[in-house]
C-alpha positions as CSV (number, residue, x, y, z in Angstrom):
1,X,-6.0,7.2,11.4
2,X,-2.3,7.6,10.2
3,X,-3.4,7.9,6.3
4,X,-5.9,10.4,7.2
5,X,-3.9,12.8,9.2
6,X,-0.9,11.9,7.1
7,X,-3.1,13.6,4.4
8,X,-4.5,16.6,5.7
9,X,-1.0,17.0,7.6
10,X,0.9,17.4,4.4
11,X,-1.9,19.9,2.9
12,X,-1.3,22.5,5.7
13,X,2.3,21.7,6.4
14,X,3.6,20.8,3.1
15,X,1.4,22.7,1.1
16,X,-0.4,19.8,-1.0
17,X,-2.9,19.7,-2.1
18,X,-6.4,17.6,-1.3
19,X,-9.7,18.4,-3.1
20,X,-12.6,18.2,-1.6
21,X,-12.7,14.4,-3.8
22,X,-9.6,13.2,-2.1
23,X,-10.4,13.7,1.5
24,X,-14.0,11.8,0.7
25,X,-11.1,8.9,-1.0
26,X,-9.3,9.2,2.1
27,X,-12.5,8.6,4.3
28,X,-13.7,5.6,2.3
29,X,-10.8,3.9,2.4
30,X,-10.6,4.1,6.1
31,X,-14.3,3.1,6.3
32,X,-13.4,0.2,4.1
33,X,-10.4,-1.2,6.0
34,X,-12.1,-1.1,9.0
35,X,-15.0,-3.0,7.9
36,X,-12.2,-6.0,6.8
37,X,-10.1,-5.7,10.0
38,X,-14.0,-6.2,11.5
39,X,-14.7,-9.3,9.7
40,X,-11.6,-10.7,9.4
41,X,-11.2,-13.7,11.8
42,X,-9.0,-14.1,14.3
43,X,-5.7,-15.8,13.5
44,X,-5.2,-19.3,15.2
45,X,-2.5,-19.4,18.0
46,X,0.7,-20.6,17.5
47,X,3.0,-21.0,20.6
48,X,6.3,-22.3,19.4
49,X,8.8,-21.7,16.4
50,X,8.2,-25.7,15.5
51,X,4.6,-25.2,14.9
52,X,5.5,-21.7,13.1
53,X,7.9,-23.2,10.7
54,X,4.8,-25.8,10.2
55,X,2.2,-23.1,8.5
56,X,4.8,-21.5,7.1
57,X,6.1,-24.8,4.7
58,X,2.9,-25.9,4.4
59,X,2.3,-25.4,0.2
60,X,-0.6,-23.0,0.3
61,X,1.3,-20.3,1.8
62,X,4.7,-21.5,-0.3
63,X,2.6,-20.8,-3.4
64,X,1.2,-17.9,-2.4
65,X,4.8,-16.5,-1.1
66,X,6.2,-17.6,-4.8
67,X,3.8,-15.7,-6.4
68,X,4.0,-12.7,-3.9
69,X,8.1,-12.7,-4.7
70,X,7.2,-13.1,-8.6
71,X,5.2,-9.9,-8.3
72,X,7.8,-8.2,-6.3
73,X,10.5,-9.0,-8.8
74,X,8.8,-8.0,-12.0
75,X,7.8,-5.0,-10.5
76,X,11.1,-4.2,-9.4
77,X,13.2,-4.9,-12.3
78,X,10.9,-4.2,-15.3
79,X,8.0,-1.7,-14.4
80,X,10.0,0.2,-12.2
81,X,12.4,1.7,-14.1
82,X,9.8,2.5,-16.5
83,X,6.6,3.4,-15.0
84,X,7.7,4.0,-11.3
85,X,8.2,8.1,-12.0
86,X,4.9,8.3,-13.8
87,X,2.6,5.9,-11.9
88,X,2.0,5.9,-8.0
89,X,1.1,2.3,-7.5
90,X,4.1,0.9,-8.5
91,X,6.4,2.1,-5.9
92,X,3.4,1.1,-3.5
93,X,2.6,-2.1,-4.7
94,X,6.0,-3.1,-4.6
95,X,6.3,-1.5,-0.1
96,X,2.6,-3.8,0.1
97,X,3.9,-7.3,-1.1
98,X,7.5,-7.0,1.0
99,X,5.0,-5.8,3.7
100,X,3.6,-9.4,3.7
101,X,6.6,-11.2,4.5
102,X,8.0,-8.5,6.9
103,X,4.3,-8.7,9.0
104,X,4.9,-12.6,8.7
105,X,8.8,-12.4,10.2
106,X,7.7,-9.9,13.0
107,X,4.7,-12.6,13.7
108,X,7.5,-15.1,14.1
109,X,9.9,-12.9,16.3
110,X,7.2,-12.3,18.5
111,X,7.0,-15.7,19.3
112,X,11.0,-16.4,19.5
113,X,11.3,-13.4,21.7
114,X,8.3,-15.1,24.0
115,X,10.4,-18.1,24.2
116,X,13.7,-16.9,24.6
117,X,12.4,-15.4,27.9
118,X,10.9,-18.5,28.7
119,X,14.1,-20.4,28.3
120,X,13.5,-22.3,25.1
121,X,16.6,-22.9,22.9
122,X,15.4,-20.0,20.1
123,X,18.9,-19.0,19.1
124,X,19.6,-22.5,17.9
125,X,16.2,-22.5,16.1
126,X,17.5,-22.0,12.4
127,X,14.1,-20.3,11.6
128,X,14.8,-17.7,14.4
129,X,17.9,-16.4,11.4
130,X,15.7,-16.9,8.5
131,X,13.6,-14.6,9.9
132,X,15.7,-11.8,11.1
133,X,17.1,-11.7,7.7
134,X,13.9,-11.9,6.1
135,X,12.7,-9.1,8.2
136,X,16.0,-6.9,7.8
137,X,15.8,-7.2,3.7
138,X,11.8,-6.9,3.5
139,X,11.7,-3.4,5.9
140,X,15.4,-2.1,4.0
141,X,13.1,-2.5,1.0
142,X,10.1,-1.4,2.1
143,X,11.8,2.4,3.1
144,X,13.5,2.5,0.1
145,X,10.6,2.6,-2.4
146,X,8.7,4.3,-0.1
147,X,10.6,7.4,0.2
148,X,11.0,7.2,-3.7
149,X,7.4,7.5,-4.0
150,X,7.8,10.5,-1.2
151,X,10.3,12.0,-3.7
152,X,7.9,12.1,-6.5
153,X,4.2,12.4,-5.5
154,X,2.0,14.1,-3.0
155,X,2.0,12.9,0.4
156,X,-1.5,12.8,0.8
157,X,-2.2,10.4,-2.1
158,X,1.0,8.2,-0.7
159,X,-0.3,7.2,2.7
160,X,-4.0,7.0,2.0
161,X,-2.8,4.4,-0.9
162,X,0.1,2.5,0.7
163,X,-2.5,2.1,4.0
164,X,-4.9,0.6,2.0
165,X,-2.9,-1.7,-0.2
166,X,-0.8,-2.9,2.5
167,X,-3.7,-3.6,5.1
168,X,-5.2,-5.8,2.1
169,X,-1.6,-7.9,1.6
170,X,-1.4,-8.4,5.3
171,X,-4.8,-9.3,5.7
172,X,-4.9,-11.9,3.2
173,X,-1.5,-13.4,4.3
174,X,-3.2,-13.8,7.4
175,X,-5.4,-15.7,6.3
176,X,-3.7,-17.9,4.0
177,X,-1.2,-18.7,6.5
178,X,-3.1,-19.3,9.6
179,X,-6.3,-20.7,7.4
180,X,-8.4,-18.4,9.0
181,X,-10.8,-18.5,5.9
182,X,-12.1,-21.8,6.9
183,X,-14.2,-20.5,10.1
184,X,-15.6,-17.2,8.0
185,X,-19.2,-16.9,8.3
186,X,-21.2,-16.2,5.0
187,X,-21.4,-12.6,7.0
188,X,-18.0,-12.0,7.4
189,X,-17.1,-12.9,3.9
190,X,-19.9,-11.0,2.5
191,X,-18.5,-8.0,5.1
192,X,-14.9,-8.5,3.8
193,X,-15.9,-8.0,0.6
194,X,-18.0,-5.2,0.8
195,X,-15.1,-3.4,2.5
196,X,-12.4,-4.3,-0.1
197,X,-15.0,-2.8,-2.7
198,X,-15.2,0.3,-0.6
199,X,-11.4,0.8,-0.4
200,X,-10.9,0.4,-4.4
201,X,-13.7,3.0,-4.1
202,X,-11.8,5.1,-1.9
203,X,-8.6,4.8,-3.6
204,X,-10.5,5.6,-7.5
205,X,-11.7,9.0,-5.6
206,X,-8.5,9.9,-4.1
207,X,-6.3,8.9,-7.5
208,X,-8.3,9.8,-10.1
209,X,-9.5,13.1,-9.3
210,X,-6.2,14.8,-7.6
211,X,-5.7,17.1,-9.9
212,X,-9.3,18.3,-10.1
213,X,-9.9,22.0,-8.0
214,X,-12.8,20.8,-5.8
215,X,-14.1,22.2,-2.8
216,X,-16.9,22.8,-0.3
217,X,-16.6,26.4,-1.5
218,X,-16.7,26.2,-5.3
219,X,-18.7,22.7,-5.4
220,X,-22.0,24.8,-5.7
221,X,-20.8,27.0,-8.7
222,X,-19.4,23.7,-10.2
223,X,-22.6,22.1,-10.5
224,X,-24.6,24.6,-11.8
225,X,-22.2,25.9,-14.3
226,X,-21.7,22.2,-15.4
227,X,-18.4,23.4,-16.8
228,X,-15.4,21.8,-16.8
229,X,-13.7,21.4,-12.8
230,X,-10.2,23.6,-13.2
231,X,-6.9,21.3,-12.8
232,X,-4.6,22.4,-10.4
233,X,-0.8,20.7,-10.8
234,X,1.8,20.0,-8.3
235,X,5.1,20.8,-8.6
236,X,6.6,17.7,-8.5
237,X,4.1,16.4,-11.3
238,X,4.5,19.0,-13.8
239,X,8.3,18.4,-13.1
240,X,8.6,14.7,-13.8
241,X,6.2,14.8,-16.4
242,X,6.9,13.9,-20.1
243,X,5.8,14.7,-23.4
244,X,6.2,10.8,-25.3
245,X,4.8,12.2,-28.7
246,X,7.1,11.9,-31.4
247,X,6.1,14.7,-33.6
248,X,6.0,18.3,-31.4
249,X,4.5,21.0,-32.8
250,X,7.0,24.0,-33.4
251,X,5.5,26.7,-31.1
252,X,5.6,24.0,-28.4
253,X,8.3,24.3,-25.8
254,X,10.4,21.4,-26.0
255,X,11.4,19.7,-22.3
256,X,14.9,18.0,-21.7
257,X,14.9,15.6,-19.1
258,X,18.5,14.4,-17.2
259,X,18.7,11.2,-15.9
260,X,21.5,10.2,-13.0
């Protein structure tokens, strides 16, 4: 519900723009995280911080937390600075994976906060720290790069994406952490995945096609013209974009970029 009125939001508000393609993208992908958050299992029930700090050294979820930082650094310090104004998953990818450890710390506070009203010794539990700092760095993080990626592209193609890439992390942390996969039925599994292929559906839709002039009032002349769908630019793209070619043609204007 937030990615789709975040989307039509900004195209009345903010003037964006959101074909007639995009909104469908934005519909799918909703359809398709719903349909995982429907077959995904419930998590198992953990009470204390002991049993907590349990599933969370146990070496399924210590790999997959290795590789999720690994991801999370190389997109940071490598692709960032060089495909992070150009490509809109980057910035997002990089908000999703922190997502997964900053769902995981508020799963754990939760469960502090319980017992520090029921008058357990949390504030001596070491993981109690660990996790407030985990969750401090992870959300710092997470607002960072997402207001980069507010800076740069359309707000309607941010939320729809950043929904549906983050309710995938979270969802599969879940499940690695609290082995949830072991009581999936063969019709939840088959479920889950038929809603993750409906989201990449979603997301193809509302990416690849933003720039395309769609509507429910030219789509008829579109189709039987069969001629080429006008491209419509925002701002901010035609402002960050640049030409890499090394040869420009004379009568070309030629576009400076500044760097701070």
């Amino acid at each position: 519900f937030s990615a789709l009125c975040s989307a039509i939001l900004s195209s009345y508000l903010l003037g964006e723009r959101l074909n007639l393609l995009g909104k469908l993208g934005c519909m799918l992908s909703l359809v398709g995280s719903t349909v995982m958050v429907i077959h995904a299992p419930e998590d198992e029930e953990v009470t204390t911080l002991d049993e907590m700090s349990s599933k969370l050294k146990e070496p399924g979820f210590l790999a997959y937390a290795a590789i999720l930082l690994a991801v999370c650094f190389l997109l940071i310090f490598y692709l960032a600075p060089r495909y992070g104004q150009s490509n809109i998953l980057i910035y997002l990818t990089i908000c999703s994976v922190i997502g997964a450890f900053s769902v995981s710390s508020v799963k754990g506070l939760g469960i502090a906060i319980k017992g520090f009203f029921a008058g357990r010794p949390v504030l001596q539990h070491p993981l109690t720290w660990i996790l407030v700092i985990t969750l401090v760095a992870s959300i710092t993080t997470q607002i960072n790069y997402l207001n980069k990626s507010l800076d740069i592209f359309n707000t309607s193609l941010v939320f729809p994406i950043y929904y549906v890439l983050f309710t995938t992390i979270v969802i599969t942390t879940s499940i690695i952490l609290f082995k949830e996969w072991v009581t999936m039925t063969v019709v939840d599994i088959i479920g889950t995945v038929c809603g993750f292929l409906t989201i990449i559906l979603g997301v193809f839709l509302l990416h690849a096609f933003k720039d395309m002039d769609v509507s429910l009032g030219n789509l008829p002349e579109v189709l039987q013209s069969g001629q080429q769908v006008p491209v419509t630019r925002d701002d901010k793209n035609i402002l960050i974009e640049v030409d890499n070619s090394s040869i420009a043609p004379e009568d070309k204007p030629k576009v400076f970029m500044i760097y701070t």
